[in-house]
C-alpha positions as CSV (number, residue, x, y, z in Angstrom):
1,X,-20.8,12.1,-15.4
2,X,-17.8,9.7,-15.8
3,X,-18.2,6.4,-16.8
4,X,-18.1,3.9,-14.0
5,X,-16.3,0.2,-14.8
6,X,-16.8,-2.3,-12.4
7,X,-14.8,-5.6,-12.5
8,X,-13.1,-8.3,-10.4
9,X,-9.5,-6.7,-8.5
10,X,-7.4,-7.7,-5.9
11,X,-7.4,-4.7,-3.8
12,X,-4.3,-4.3,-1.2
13,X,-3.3,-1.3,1.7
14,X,-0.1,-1.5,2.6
15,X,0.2,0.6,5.8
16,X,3.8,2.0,7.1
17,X,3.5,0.7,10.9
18,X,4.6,3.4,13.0
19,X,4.8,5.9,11.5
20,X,3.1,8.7,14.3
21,X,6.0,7.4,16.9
22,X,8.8,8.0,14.0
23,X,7.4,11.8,13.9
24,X,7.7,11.6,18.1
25,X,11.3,10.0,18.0
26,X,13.1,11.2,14.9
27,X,11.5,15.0,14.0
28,X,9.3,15.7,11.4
29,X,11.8,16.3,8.9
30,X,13.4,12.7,8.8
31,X,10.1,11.3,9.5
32,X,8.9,12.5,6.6
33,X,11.6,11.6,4.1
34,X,11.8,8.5,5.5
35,X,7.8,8.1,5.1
36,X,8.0,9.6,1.4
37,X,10.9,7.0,0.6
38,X,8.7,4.2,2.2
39,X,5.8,5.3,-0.6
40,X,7.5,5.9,-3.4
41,X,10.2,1.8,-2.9
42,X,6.2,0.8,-2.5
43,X,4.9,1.7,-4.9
44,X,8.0,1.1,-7.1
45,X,7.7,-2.5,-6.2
46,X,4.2,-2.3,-7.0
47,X,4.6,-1.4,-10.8
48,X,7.4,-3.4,-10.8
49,X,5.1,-6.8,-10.0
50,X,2.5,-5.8,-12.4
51,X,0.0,-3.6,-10.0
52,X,-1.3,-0.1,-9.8
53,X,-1.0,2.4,-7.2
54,X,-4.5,3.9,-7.0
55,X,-3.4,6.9,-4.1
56,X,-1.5,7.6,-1.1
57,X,-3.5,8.5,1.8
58,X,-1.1,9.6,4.8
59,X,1.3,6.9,5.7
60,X,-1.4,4.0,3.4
61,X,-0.6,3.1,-0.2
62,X,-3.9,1.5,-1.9
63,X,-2.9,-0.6,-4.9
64,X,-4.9,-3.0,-7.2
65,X,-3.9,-5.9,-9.1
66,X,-5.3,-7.7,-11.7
67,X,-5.1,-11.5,-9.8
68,X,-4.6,-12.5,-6.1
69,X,-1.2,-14.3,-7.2
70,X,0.6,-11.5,-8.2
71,X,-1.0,-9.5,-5.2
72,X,0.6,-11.7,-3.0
73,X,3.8,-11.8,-4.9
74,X,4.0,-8.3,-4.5
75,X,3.5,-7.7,-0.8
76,X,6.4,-10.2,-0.4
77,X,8.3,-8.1,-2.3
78,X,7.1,-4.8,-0.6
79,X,7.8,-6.8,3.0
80,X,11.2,-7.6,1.6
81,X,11.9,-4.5,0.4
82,X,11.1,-2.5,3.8
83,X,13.3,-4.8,5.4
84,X,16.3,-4.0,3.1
85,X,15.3,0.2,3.3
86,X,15.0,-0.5,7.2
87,X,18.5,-2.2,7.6
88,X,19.8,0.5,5.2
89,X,19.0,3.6,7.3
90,X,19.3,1.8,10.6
91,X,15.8,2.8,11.2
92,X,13.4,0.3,12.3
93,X,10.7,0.2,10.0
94,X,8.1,-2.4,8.6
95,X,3.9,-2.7,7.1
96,X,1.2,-4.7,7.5
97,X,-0.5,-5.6,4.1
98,X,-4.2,-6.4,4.2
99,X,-5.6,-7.4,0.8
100,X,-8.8,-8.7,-0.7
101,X,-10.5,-9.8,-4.6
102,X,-13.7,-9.1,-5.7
103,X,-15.8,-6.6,-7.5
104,X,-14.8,-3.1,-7.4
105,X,-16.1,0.0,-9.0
106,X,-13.2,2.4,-10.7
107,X,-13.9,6.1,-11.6
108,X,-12.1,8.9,-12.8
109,X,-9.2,6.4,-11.5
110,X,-10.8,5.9,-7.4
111,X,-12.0,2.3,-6.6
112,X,-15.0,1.9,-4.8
113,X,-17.2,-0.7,-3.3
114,X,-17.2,-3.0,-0.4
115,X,-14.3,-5.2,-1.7
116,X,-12.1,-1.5,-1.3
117,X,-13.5,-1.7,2.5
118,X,-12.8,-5.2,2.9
119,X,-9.4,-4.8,2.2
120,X,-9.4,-1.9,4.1
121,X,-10.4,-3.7,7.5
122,X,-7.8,-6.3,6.7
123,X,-5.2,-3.8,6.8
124,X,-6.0,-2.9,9.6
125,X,-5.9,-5.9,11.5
126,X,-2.8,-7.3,10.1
């Protein structure tokens, strides 16, 4: 069994807004490179600012960082960032960013715990 290592994180999902109605409105093979370019400037900007992808579920990047100021940092960046990409194609896009610190488990490179599902919910209401 893999070791488990539990410690304190700032946990952020950044969620590409839209995404289902970009499918709908401009086909599923522009909606997709345009989601997979969305990802990868994420989580680009994400290394770039000192934090860690952890994965890419559908149109959600889940990162962690090591303290809530460069989290925040970060998802200024990643806002500014979609903006630029958004202005660039001509194609409205933009995220909401929910984010949250505390303890979090991390195995075989997964985070776990209710800190992950905190953050989680704030994403989801941002």
């Amino acid at each position: 069994m893999p070791a488990s290592v539990s410690s304190q994180y700032t946990i952020a999902f950044v969620d590409i807004v839209g995404s289902t109605s970009l499918y709908e409105t401009e086909g599923d093979d522009v909606a997709k490179q345009l989601v997979t370019d969305a990802e990868a400037g994420i989580a680009r900007v994400v290394m770039e600012n000192g934090g860690e992808v952890v994965e890419v579920v559908g149109d959600e990047v889940m990162c962690r960082f090591d303290d809530a100021n460069t989290a925040v940092l970060c998802a200024r960046s990643i806002q500014e960032h979609i903006e630029q990409s958004s202005n660039t194609q001509r194609i409205s896009m933009s995220v909401r960013i929910g984010m949250h610190c505390g303890p979090a488990i991390i195995e075989d490179g997964r985070m776990f715990g209710d800190s992950v599902n905190v953050a989680a919910r704030m994403a989801a209401i941002a």
